[in-house]
N, C-alpha and C positions, 0 to 999 in steps of 0.2 A: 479574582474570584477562584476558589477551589470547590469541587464538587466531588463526592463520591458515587463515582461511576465504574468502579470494579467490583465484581465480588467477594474480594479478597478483603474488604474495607478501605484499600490504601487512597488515599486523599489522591487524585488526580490533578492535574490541570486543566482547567474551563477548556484548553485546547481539544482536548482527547475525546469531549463529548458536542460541542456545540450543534457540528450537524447531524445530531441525532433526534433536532426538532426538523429536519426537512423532511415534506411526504415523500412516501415511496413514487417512485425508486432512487429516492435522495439524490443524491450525490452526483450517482449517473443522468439523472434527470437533470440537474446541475449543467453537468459538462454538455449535453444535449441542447440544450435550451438557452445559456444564458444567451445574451448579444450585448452586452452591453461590456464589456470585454475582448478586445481585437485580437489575445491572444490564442483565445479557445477556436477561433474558425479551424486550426491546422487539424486539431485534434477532432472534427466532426465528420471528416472522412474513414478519419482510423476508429474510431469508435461504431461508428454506424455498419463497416462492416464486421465488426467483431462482433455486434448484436443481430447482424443478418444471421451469419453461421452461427451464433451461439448454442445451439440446440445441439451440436457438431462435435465441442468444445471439453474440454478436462481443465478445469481452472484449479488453482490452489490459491489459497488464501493466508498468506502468512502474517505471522502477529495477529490473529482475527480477533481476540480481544473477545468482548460480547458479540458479537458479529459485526457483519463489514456491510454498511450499508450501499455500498457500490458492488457488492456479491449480492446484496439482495437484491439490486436492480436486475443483473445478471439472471435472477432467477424470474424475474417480470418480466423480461425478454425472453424466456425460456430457455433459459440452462437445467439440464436436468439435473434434480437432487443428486442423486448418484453420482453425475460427475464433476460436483462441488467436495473438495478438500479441505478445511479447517485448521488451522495449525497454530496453535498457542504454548507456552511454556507454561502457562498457570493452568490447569487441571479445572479450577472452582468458574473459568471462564466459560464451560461447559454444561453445566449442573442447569442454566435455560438457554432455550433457542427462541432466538426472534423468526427464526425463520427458518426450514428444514436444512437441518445441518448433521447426514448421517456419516459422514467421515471425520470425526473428532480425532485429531493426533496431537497428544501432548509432547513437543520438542520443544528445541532450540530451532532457530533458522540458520545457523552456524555449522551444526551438523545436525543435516536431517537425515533420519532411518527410511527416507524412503530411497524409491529406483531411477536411473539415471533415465533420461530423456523419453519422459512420459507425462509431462503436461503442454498443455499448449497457452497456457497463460498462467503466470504466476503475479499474484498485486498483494502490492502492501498500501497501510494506512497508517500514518503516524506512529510505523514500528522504529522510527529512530528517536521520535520525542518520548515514548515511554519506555525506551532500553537505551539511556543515556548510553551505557557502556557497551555497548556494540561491538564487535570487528565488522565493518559495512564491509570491506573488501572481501573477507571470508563469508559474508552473508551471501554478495552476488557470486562470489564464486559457488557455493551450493546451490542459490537458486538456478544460474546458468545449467549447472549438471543437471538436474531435475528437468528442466524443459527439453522438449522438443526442439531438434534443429528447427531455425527460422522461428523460434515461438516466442512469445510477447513477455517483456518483465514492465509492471505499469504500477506504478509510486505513487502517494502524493507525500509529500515528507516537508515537516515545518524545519528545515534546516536552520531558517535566518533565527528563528527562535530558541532554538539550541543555541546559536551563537549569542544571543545575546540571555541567555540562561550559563551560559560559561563565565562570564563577565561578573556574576553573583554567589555564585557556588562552585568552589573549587576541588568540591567533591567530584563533579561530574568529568566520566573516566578520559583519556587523552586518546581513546578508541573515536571518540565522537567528534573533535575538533576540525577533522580535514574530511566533513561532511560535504560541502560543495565542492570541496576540490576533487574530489571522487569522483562523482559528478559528468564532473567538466573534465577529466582526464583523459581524453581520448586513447592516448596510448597505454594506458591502465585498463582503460574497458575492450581495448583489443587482446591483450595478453587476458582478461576472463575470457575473452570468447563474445561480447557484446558492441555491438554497433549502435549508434544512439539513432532516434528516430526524430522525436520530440523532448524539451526540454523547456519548459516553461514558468516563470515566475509568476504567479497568479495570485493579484492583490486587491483587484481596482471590483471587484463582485460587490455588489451591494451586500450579498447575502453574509460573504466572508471577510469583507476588506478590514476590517483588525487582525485580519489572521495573515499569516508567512506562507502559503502554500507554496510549495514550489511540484510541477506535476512531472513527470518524466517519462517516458517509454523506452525501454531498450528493445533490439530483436537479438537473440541468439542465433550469431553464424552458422 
């Protein structure tokens, strides 16, 4: 299934929108809630206090696409508008808001124009399935700079899906192929500057189980 869920027109993958039928606050309400999954318990400590403090918080948002519907949890829990971040290459991603989004910055996440060690959470959402051609190494090295010492980088990324989107289209760039291996690099994510926290393969969800998620957290040393 392909559906148009850019505003750009470009034909997507059913992947890039499905959980955009979940109620607010999607996604995060998701990772909160399910039980029916033995791998989400790790992640309901680390989450629950990231919505404790949220109010506290400076998150950025990269690849935000139409918006990120686990930013908009974030704002359900009380993140303040103001210190929500936005960050898309495509400009037309901006033209509407699902939800109060007054810091629009039209980048790259490869090199961003902003300031070094001034967020405290940085999350992506399926910004490696819709930027096949990536450098992810140079992503988390900018995101890294960006964050706060000790501050969160939180992913969810269809890796397996890319891989097996490689397997059909030999267009897609050889930036993307060593997506889990990244990942899983420990001494690759210490030379960025990241420590892994959580790393999780998340399949068996009623809600998502045709999909590849795979969830991550890093903390920046």
């Amino acid at each position: 299934m392909v559906v148009k869920n850019s505003p750009s027109g470009k034909n997507q993958d059913e992947l890039s929108s499905f959980h955009r039928d979940s109620p607010d606050p999607g996604i995060l309400q998701m990772y909160l809630e399910e039980q029916k999954h033995d791998a989400i318990q790790p992640i309901h400590p680390l989450l629950k206090k990231l919505i404790h403090n949220v109010r506290d918080k400076v998150v950025l948002d990269v690849g935000c696409g139409l918006g990120s519907v686990f930013c908009q949890g974030l704002l359900y829990y009380g993140l303040k508008p103001e210190n929500l971040y936005s960050l898309d290459p495509d400009p037309k991603n901006f033209e509407y808001d699902e939800y109060p989004r007054i810091h629009k910055i039209v980048d790259s996440v490869g090199h961003m124009d902003l300031g070094s060690n001034f967020f405290d959470v940085v999350h992506s959402n399926e910004m490696t399935l819709d930027n096949l051609g990536i450098d992810y190494t140079q992503a988390l090295r900018e995101i890294n700079r960006v964050l706060k010492p000790n501050g969160f980088y939180l992913a969810n990324e269809h890796f397996d899906q890319v891989a097996e989107m490689r397997k059909t289209n030999s267009k897609i760039d050889k930036n993307s192929e060593n997506l889990i291996d990244i990942v899983n690099d420990e001494a690759l994510l210490d030379e960025l500057g990241f420590k892994s926290v959580v790393r999780i393969k998340y399949l068996d969800s009623p809600k998502i189980k045709p999909y590849q998620f795979r969830f991550y957290l890093f903390q920046k040393k």
